[in-house]
C-alpha positions as a Markdown table, in Angstrom:
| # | Residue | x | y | z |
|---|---|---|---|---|
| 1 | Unk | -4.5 | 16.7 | -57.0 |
| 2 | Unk | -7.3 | 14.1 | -57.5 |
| 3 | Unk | -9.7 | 12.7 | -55.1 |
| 4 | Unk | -8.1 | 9.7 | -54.8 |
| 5 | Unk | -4.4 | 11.7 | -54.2 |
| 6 | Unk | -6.2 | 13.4 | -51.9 |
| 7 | Unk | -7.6 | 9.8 | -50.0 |
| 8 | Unk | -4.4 | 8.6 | -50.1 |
| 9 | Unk | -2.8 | 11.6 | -48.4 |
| 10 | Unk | -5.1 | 11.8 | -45.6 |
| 11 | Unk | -5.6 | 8.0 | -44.9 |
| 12 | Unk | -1.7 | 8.0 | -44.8 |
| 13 | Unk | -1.8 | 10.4 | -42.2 |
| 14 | Unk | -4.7 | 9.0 | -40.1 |
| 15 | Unk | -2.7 | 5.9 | -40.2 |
| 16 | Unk | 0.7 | 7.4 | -39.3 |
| 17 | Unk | -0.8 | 8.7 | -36.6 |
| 18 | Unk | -2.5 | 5.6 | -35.2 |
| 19 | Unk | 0.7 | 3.8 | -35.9 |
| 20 | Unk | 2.7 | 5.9 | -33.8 |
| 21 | Unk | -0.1 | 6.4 | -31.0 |
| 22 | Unk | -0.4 | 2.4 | -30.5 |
| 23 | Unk | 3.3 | 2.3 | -30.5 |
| 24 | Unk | 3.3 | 5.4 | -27.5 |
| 25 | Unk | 0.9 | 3.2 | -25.6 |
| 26 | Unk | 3.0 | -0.2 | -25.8 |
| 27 | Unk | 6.6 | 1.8 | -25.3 |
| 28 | Unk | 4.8 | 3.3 | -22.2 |
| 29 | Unk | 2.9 | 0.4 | -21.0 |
| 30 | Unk | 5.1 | -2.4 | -22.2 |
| 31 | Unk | 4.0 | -5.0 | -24.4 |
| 32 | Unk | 3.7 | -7.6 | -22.0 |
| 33 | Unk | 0.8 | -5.3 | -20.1 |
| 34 | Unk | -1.4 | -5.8 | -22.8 |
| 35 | Unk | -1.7 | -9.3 | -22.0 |
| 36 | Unk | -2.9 | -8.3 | -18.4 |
| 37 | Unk | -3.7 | -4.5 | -18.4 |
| 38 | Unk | -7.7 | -4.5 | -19.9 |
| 39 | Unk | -7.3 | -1.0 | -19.5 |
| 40 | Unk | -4.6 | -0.6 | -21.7 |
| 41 | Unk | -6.2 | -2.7 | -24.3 |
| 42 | Unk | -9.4 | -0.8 | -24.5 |
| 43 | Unk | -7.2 | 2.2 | -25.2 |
| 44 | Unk | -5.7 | 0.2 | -28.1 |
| 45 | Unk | -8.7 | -1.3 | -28.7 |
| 46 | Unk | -10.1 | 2.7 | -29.3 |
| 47 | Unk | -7.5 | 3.8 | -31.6 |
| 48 | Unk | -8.1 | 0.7 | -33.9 |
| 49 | Unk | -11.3 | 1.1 | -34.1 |
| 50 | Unk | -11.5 | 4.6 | -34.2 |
| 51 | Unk | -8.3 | 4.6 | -36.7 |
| 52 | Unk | -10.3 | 2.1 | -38.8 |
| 53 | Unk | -13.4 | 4.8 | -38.4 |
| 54 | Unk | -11.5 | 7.7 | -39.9 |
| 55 | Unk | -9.8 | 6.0 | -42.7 |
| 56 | Unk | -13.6 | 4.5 | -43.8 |
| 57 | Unk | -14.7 | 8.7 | -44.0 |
| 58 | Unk | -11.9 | 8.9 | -46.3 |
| 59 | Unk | -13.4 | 7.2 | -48.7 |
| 60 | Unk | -15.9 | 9.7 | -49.0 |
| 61 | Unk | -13.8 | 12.0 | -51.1 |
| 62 | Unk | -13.5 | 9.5 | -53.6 |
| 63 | Unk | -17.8 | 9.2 | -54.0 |
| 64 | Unk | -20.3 | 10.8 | -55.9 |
| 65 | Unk | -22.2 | 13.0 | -54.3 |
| 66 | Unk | -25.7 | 13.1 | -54.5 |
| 67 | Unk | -26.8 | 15.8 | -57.3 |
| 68 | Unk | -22.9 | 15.8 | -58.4 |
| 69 | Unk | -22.0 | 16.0 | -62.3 |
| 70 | Unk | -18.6 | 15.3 | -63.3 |
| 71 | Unk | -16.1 | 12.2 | -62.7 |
| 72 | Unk | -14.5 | 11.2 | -59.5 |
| 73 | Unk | -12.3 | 8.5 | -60.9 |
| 74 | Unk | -11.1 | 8.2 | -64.3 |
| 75 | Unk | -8.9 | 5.6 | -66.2 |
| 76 | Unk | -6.1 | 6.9 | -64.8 |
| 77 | Unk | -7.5 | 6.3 | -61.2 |
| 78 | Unk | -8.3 | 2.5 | -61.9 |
| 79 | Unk | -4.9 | 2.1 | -63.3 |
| 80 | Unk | -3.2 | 3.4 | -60.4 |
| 81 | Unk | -6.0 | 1.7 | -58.0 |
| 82 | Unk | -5.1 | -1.8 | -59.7 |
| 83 | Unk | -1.3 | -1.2 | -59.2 |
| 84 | Unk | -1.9 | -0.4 | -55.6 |
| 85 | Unk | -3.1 | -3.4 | -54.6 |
| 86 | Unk | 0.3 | -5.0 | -55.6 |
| 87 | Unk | 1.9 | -3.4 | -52.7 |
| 88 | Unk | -1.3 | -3.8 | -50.5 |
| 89 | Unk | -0.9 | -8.0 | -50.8 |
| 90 | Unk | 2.9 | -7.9 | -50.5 |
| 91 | Unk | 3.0 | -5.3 | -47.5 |
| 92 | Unk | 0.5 | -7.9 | -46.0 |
| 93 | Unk | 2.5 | -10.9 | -46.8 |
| 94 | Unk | 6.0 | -9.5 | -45.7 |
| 95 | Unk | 4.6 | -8.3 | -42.7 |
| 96 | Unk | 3.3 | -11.9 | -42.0 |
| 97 | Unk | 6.3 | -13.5 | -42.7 |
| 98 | Unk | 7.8 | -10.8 | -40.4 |
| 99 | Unk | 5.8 | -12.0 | -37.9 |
| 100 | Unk | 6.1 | -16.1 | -37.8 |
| 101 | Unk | 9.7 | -15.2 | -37.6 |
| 102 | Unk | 10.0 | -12.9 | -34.8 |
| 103 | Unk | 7.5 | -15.0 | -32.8 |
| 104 | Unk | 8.8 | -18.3 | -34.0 |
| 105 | Unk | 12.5 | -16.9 | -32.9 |
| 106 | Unk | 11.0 | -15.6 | -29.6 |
| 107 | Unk | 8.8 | -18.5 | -28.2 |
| 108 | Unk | 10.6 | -21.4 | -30.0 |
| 109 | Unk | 12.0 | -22.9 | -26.7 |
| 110 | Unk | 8.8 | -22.8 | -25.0 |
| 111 | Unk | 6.8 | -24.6 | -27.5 |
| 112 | Unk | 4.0 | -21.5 | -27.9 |
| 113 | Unk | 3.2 | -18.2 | -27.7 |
| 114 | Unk | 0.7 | -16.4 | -26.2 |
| 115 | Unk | -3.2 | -16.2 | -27.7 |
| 116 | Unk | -2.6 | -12.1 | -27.5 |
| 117 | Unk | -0.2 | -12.0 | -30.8 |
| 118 | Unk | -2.9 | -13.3 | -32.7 |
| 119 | Unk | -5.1 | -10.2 | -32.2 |
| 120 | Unk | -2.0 | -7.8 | -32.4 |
| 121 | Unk | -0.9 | -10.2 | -36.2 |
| 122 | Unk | -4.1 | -9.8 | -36.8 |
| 123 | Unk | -4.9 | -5.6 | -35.8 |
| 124 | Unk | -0.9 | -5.1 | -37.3 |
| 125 | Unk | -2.3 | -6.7 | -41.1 |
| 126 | Unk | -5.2 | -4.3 | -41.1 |
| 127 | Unk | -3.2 | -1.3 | -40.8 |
| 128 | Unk | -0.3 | -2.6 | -42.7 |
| 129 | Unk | -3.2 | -3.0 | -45.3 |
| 130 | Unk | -4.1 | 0.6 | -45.0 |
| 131 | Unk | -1.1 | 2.2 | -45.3 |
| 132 | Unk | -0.2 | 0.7 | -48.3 |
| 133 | Unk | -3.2 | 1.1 | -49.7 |
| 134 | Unk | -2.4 | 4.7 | -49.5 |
| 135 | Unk | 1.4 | 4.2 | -50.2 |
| 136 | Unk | 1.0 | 2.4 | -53.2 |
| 137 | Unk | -1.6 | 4.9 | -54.7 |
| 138 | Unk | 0.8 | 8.0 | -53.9 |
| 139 | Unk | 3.5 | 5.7 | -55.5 |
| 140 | Unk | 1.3 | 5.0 | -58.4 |
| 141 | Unk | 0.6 | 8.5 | -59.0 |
| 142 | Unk | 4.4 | 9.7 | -59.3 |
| 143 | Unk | 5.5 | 6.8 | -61.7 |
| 144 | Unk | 2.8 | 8.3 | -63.9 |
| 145 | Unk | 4.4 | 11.9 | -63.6 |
């Protein structure tokens, strides 16, 4: 398995699990406590940032160390890395257009929706951005297989 396999893997998992924690906290909380709960948004808040934190140290498997011969990332790598970000911008898009429609759908009779979905459409793209990151690299990996 290459570095970058083995990026992929674990930044899938680190955002899997901050995914599904975020999600525990709004399915126990409710959504509409966010909006007035600070406490329950500095608990979000946490597992964003420090979701965000663990999936930056990730990248170090994919960096030269210092004294280190060999190659991390070969033509093979940049191929699949280029490919990746294909499913990085339309993961982003779909889940934007996913979105405008829910909240569009939802709020359309009062006229507007409450300032709080912009940080959520805004935390949501960053992680939709990470995952497929890491999807699209696992994916690029098996179509070369």
């Amino acid at each position: 398995m290459t570095p970058l396999q083995k990026r992929a893997w674990f930044g899938l998992a680190i955002g899997v699990v901050m995914v599904a924690a975020i999600l525990a906290v709004f399915i126990v909380k409710g959504v509409a406590a966010y909006d007035e709960d600070k406490g329950m948004r500095l608990i979000v808040m946490g597992l964003f940032v420090g979701g965000l934190a663990l999936y930056a140290l990730t990248f170090s498997f994919t960096r030269r160390k210092s004294g280190q011969a060999g190659v991390l990332r070969d033509e093979r790598d940049e191929v699949v890395m280029r490919k990746a970000v294909n499913v990085q911008l339309w993961s982003v898009i779909i889940s934007l257009v996913v979105w405008m429609i829910v909240l569009s759908e939802i709020y359309w009779d009062r006229g507007q929706m409450p300032v709080i979905f912009l940080f959520l459409i805004a935390m949501s793209s960053l992680i939709v951005n990470m995952l497929a990151q890491a999807i699209g690299i696992l994916i690029g990996y098996r179509r070369m297989r």
